[in-house]
C-alpha positions, 0 to 999 in steps of 0.5 A: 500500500502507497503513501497515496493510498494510505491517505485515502483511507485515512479520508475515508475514514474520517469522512465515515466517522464524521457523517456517523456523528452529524447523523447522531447529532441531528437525531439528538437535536431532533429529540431535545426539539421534541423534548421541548415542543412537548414542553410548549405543547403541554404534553409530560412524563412518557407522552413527552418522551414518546413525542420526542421519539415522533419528531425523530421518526419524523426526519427520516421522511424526506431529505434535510430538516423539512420533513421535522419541521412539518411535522412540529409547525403542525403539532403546534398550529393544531394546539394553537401555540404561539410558535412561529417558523422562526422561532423553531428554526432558531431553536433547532439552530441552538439545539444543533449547537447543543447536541453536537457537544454532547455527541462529541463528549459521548453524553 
């Protein structure tokens, strides 16, 4: 095995290991913004917790974060909470920054 080839395996295995964790990270964003969705919606103890299980499911409909972001403007439209778009985009944006560190300290 060459030097070159070598360096490519290195690449691709960072490139695995790097995709592995922004796909933990989304899901665990995707949990923490159904843990607080579920706060804004009234919704506690295992009906919380089985809702945030709902946002996750719902981010493997489609490609990005539309499918997820449907499926909680939705939720909260059909309460008629006070929850703009913006807001939620705004919390996902926090909640990423959020389960990216956790992810990466293994918490």
């Amino acid at each position: 095995m060459t030097t070159f080839d070598k360096r490519e395996e290195g690449f691709e295995k960072k490139f695995a290991l790097d995709e592995e964790l922004k796909f933990k990270a989304e899901a665990r964003r995707n949990k923490l913004l159904g843990q607080w969705v579920a706060e804004k919606l009234g919704i506690t103890g295992d009906a919380a917790t089985a809702y945030a299980k709902e946002v996750v499911a719902a981010d493997f409909e489609e490609a990005g974060d539309g499918d997820v972001l449907s499926k909680v403007m939705g939720d909260i439209t059909a309460k008629g909470v006070a929850l703009s778009e913006q807001q939620i985009r705004v919390k996902m944006d926090e909640l990423m920054a959020l389960a990216v560190t956790q992810v990466k300290a293994g918490t």
